[in-house]
C-alpha positions in Angstrom: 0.0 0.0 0.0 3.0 2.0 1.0 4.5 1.9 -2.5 1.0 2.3 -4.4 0.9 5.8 -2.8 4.5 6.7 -3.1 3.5 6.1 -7.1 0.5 7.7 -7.6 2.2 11.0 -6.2 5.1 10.6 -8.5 2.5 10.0 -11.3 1.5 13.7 -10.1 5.1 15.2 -10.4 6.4 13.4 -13.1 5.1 16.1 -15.7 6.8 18.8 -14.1 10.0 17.2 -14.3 9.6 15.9 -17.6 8.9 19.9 -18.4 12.3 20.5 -17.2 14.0 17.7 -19.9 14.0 15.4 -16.6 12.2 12.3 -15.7 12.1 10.6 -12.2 11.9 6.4 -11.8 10.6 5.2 -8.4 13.3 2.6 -7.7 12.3 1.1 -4.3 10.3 1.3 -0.8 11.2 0.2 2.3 8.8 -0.6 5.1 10.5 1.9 7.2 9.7 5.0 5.1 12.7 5.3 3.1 12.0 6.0 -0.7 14.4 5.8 -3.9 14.6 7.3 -7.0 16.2 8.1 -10.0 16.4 10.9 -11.7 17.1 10.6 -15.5 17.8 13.1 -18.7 18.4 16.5 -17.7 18.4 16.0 -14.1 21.3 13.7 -14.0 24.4 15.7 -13.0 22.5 18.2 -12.7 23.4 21.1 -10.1 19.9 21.9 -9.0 18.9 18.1 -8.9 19.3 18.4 -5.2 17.1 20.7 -4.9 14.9 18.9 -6.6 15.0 16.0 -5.0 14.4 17.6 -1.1 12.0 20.6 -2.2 9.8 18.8 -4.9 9.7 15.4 -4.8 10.9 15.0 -1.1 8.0 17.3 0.3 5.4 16.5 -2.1 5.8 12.7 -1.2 6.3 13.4 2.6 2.8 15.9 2.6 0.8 13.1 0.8 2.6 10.0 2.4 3.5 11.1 5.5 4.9 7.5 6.5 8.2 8.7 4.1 10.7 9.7 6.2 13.2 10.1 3.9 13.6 10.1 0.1 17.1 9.3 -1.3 18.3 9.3 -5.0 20.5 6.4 -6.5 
């Protein structure tokens, strides 16, 4: 259920960062909240990707799943 929800809000994102030449892959979820992703195309490398992650898809995930703690990219 976890990772169902985690998905459907980076269905939601997705086009935002696709607007931006980037795309975003939900790699895993563990039970304890921690997410991975992937960011692809024009986010890779980068220098705002960080951003990114923690201010977009970090607290959009966290504000709809709040049993994210943490979301890490790989």
């Amino acid at each position: 259920m976890l990772k169902k929800n985690v998905e459907k809000v980076i269905k939601k994102i997705k086009p935002f960062i696709q607007a931006d030449g980037g795309d975003i892959q939900l790699v895993s979820v563990s039970e304890d909240g921690i997410v991975k992703v992937k960011l692809t195309g024009a986010c890779r490398g980068c220098p705002m990707a960080a951003m990114t992650l923690k201010n977009n898809v970090e607290a959009n995930i966290k504000k709809e799943v709040p049993e994210v703690k943490k979301v890490l990219s790989v």
